[in-house]
C-alpha positions as CSV (number, residue, x, y, z in Angstrom):
1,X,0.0,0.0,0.0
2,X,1.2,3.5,-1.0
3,X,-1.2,6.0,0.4
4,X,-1.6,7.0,3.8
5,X,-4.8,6.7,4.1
6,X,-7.8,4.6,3.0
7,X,-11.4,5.0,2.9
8,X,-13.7,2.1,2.0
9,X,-16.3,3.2,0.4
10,X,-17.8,0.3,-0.1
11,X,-21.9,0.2,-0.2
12,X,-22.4,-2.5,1.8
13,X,-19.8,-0.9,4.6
14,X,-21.2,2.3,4.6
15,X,-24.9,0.9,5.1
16,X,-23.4,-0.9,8.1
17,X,-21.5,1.9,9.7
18,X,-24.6,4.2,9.9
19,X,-26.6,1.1,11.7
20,X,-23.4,1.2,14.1
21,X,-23.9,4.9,14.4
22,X,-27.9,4.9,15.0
23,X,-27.9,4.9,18.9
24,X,-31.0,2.5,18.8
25,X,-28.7,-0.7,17.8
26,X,-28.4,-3.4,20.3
27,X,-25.4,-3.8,21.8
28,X,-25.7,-7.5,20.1
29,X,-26.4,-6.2,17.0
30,X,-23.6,-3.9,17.5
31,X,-21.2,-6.7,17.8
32,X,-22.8,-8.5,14.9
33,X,-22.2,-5.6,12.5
34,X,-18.9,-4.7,13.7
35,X,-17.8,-8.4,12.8
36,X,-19.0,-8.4,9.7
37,X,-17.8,-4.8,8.8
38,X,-14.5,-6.0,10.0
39,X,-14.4,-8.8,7.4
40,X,-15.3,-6.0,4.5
41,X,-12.4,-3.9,6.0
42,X,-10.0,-6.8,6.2
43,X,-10.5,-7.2,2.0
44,X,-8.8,-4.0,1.3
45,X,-6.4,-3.9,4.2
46,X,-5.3,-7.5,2.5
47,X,-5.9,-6.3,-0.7
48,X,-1.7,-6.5,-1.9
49,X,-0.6,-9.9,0.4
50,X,2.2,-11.8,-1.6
51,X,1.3,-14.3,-3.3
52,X,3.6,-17.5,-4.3
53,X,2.2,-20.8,-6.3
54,X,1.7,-24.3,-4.8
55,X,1.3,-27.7,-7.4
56,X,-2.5,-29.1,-6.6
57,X,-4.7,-31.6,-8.6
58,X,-8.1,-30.3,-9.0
59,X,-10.7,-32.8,-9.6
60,X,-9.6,-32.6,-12.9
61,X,-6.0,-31.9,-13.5
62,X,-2.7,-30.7,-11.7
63,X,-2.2,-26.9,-11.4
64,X,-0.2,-24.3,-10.0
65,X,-2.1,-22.5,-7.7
66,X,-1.8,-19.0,-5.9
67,X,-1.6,-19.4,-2.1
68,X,-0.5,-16.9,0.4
69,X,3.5,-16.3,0.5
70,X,5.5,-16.2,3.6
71,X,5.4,-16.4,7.6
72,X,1.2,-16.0,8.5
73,X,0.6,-12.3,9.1
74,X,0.2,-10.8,12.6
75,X,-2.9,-9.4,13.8
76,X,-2.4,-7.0,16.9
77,X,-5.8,-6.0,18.8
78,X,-5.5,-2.6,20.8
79,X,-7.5,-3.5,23.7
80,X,-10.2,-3.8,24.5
81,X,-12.1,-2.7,22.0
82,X,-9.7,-4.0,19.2
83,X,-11.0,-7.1,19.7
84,X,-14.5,-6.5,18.2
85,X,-12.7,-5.9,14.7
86,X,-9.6,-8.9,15.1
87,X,-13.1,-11.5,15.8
88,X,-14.1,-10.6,12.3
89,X,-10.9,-10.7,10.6
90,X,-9.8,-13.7,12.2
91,X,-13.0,-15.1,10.5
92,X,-11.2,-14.6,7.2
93,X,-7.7,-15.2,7.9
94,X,-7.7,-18.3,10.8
95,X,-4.2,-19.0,10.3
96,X,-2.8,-15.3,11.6
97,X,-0.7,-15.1,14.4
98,X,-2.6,-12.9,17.1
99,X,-1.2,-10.4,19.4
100,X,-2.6,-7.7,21.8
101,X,-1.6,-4.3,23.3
102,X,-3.6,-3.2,26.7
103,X,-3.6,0.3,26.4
104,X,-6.2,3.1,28.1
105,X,-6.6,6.6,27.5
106,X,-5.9,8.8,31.1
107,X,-9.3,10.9,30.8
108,X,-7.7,13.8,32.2
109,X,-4.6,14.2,30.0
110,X,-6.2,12.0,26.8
111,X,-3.2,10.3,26.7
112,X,-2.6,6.6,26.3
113,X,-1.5,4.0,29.6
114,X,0.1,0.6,29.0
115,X,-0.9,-2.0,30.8
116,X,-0.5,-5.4,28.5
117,X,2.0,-6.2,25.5
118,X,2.0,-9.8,24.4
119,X,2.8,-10.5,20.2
120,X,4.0,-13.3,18.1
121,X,7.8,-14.0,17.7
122,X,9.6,-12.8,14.3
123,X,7.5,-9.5,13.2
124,X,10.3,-8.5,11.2
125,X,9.0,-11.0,9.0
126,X,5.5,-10.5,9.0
127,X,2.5,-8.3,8.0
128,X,1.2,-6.7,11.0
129,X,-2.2,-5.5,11.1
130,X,-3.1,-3.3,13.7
131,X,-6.9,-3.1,14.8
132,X,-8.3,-0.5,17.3
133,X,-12.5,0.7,15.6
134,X,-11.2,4.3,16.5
135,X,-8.8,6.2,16.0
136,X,-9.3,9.7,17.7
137,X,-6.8,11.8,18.8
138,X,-4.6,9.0,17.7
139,X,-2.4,9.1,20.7
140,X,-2.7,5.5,21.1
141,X,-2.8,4.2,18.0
142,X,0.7,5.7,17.9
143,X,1.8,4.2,21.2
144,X,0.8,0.9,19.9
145,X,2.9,1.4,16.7
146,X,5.6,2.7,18.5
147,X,5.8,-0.8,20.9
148,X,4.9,-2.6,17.7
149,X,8.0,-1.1,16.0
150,X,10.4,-1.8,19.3
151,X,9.4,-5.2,18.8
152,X,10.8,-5.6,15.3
153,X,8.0,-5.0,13.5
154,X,8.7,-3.2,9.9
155,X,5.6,-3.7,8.1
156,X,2.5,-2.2,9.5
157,X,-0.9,-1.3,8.5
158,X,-3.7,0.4,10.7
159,X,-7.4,-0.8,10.4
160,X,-10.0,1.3,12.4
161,X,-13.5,1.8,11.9
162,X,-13.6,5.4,12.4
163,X,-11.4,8.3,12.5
164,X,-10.9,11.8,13.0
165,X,-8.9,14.0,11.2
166,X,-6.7,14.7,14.4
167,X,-5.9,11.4,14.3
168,X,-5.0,10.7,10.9
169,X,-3.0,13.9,10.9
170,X,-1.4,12.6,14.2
171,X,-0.4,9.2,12.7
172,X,1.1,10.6,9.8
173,X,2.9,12.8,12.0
174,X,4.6,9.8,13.9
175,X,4.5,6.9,11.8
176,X,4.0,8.3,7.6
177,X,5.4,4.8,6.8
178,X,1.9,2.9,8.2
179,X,-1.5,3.3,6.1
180,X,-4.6,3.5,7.3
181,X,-7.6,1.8,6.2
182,X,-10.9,3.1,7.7
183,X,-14.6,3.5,6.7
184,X,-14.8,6.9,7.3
185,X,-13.2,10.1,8.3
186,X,-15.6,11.9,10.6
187,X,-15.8,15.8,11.5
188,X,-13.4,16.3,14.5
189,X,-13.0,15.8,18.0
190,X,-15.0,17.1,20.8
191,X,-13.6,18.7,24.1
192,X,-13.4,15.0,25.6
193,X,-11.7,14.0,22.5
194,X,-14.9,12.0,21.2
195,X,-15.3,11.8,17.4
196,X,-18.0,13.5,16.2
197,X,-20.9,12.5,14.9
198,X,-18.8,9.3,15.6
199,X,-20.8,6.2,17.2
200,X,-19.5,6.9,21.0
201,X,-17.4,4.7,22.9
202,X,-16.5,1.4,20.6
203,X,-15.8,-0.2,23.7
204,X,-19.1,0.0,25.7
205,X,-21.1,-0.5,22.9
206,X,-19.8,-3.7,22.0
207,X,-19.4,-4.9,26.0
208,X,-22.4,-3.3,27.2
209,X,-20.8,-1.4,29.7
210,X,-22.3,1.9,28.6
């Protein structure tokens, strides 16, 4: 990936992230939605994964056939709300290697704790795909790349659900060399360093704990 940023688009992901948005949903249908939108996400953050050929028969002769190339890619949730969007893409690719950093954001100073760091061995050698729904002041997001980085890793790309343009300004900021894929870019942050319109906290409308 070249750009810095992505935004899907996508009908059938933007149809979803406005019934994520509408205050109304469930927190069951919530979590229903953000799996599957994770899985549309997951197709474009994916979308240039090397490829190598492996001999098979098909039922009716031997081919080469494209299979993935390379260690399996890592998939890092930024907890706890990470883990609504690695459920989905760990749907689509069972074989990655899953990691997860505990970080939370100190609601006086907006700015990011660690508390857990636990990834698969050799990310110098893997994808890393990074998974946090928002990405807000982005203060975290660049935490996580930064211990991501310590750890070896080289190549890394950022899927979120939302984000704000703080955020996206802030990553590109610390880390230009990660993209971003996201389903939307909303307005700004508010005072408490919400996005806006936004769908509130990721967190406690997945869990419940609203």
């Amino acid at each position: 990936m070249t750009q810095h940023l992505t935004v899907v688009d996508h009908p059938l992901v933007q149809h979803k992230l406005t019934l994520m948005r509408d205050k109304g949903t469930s927190t069951a249908g919530f979590r229903r939605l953000l799996r599957e939108i994770s899985q549309l996400l997951a197709y474009e953050v994916t979308r240039e994964l090397p490829l190598t050929t492996q001999n098979i028969e098909t039922p009716l002769q031997e081919m080469e056939a494209p299979v993935l190339a390379g260690k399996k890619l890592a998939l890092i949730s930024i907890l706890r709300a990470g883990n609504g969007l690695l459920d989905g893409v760990l749907e689509l690719i069972p074989s990655a290697r899953v990691g997860f950093v505990g970080l939370y954001r100190d609601e006086e100073t907006l700015e990011p704790v660690q508390y857990y760091f636990k990834v698969p061995e050799s990310l110098e050698d893997r994808l890393v795909i990074a998974v946090d729904p928002m990405l807000a002041t982005g203060n975290s997001s660049v935490a996580a790349i930064d211990l991501l980085k310590n750890a070896g890793a080289t190549n890394i790309r950022f899927l979120c659900l939302l984000a704000a343009p703080e955020g996206v300004a802030r990553m590109k900021e610390a880390h230009p060399d990660v993209p971003i894929v996201t389903a939307a870019v909303d307005k700004q942050l508010n005072e408490k360093g919400y996005i806006v319109p936004g769908l509130g906290d990721a967190g406690d409308r997945m869990f419940g704990t609203q």
